[in-house]
C-alpha positions in Angstrom: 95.9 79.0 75.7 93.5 81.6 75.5 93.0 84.7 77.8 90.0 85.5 79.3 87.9 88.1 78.6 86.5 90.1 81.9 83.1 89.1 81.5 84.7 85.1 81.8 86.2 85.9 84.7 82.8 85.6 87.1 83.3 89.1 89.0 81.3 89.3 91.8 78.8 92.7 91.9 79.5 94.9 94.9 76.6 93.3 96.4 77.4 90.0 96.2 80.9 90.9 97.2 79.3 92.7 100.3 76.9 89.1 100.7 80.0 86.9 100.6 81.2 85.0 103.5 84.9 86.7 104.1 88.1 85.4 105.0 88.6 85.9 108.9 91.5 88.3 108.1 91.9 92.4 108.7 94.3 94.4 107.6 95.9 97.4 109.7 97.9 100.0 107.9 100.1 101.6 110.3 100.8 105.2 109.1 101.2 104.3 105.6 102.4 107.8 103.8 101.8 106.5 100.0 98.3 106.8 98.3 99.6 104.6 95.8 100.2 102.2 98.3 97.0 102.2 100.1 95.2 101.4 97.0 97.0 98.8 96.2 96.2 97.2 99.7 92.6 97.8 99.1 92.9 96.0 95.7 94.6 93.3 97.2 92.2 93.3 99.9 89.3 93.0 97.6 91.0 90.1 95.8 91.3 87.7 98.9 87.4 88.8 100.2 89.5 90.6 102.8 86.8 91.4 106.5 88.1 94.8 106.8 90.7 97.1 106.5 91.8 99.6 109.2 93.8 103.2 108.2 95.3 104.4 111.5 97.6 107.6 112.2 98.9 109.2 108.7 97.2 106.7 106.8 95.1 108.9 104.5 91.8 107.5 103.7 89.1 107.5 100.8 87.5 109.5 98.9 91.2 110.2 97.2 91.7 110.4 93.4 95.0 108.7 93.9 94.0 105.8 96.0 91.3 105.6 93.7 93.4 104.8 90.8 95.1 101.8 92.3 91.9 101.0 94.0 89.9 100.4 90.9 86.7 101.0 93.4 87.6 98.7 95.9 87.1 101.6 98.4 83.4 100.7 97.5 83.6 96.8 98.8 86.2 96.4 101.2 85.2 97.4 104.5 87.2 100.0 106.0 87.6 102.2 109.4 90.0 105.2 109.9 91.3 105.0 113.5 93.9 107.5 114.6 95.6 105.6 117.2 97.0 102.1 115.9 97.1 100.5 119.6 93.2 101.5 120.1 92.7 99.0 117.3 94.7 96.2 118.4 93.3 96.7 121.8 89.6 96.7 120.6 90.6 93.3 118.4 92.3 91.6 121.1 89.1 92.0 123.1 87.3 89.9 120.5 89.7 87.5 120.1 91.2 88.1 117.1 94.9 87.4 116.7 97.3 90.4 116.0 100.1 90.0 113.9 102.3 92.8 112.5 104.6 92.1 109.7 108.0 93.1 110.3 111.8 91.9 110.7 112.6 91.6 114.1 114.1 89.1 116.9 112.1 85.8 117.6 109.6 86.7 114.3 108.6 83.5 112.8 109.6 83.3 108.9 106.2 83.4 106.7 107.0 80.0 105.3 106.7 78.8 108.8 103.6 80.6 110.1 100.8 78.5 111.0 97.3 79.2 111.1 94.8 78.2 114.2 92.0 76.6 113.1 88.3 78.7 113.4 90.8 82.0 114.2 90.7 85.4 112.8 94.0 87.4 112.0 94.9 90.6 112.4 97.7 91.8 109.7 99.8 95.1 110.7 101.6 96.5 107.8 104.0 99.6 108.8 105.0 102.3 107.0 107.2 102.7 104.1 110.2 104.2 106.1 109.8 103.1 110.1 107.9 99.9 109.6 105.3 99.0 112.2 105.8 100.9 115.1 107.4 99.6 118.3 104.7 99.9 120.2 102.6 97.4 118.2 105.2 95.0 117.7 105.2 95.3 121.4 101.3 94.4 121.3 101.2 91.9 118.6 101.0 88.4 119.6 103.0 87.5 116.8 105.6 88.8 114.2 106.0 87.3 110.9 109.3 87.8 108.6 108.8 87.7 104.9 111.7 85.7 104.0 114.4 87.6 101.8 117.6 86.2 99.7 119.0 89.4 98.0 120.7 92.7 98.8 117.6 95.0 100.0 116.1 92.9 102.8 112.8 95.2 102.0 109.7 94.8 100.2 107.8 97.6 99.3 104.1 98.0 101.6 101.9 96.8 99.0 103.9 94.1 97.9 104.0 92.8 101.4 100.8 93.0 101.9 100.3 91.1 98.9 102.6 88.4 99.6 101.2 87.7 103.4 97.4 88.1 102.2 97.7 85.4 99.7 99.9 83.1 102.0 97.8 83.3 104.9 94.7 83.3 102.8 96.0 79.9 101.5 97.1 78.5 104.5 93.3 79.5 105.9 91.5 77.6 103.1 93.8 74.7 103.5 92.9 74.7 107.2 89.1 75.1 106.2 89.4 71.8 103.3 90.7 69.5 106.5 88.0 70.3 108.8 
């Protein structure tokens, strides 16, 4: 096998990314204290053709040199919004029917391996921050909390990993969903 070069790779401009139909997923970063971190979720979120991305409370927000250096400029074609309160956001998506979800370990949560997706829905996934996880309060407002599924010692993942774990499971399961219909 051969690598691929990165002009084989079919990279889309930041037009056409900006043209492109998007997956019907958002991603809410709950007072997420790492740059790093927040980068990393926009570099993820560029990946999957994430809709938006929402930085609420602490979450600091581009232009930053270090969440431009995980970013690799996808501050420039992922959508974004700062909000400062995370329940504003969940309340303005609810209104438009989009489906809240935070990530998090807690009782009743349904294991990632056995989430679902609803067919012509759009998620909304709440990633919390690095110490306190999503806040009770939007666990509280979520319709639904997913568990990442873990076998070892730790029982934590850290932000961007998570987010890049859920993003390309639920992305999956989405595209799956689209195929049969």
């Amino acid at each position: 096998m051969r690598k691929l070069k990165n002009s084989e790779l079919g990279r889309l401009s930041i037009n056409a990314f900006k043209n492109a139909k998007k997956t019907p997923i958002i991603v809410i970063l709950d007072n997420i204290r790492s740059l790093n971190n927040i980068g990393s979720v926009f570099r993820t979120s560029d990946a999957f053709l994430i809709e938006k991305i929402y930085l609420c409370g602490i979450t600091a927000k581009p232009p930053h040199k270090d969440i431009h250096k995980t970013a690799l400029g996808s501050t420039e074609t992922v959508s974004w919004e700062y909000a400062e309160n995370t329940l504003d956001v969940i309340e303005k998506l609810k209104a438009q029917q989009v489906k809240i979800c935070s990530i998090e370990q807690a009782e009743n949560a349904t294991m990632l391996n056995d989430f679902n997706v609803e067919n012509n829905t759009k998620y909304a996934l709440v990633f919390g921050n690095e110490v306190k996880g999503v806040a009770q309060e939007v666990v509280n407002a979520s319709d639904k909390v997913i568990e990442i599924p873990q076998f070892g010692t730790k029982h934590s993942l850290n932000i961007s990993v998570s987010c890049g774990v859920v993003v390309w499971d639920v992305f999956s399961k989405i595209n799956l969903c689209d195929q049969k219909t």
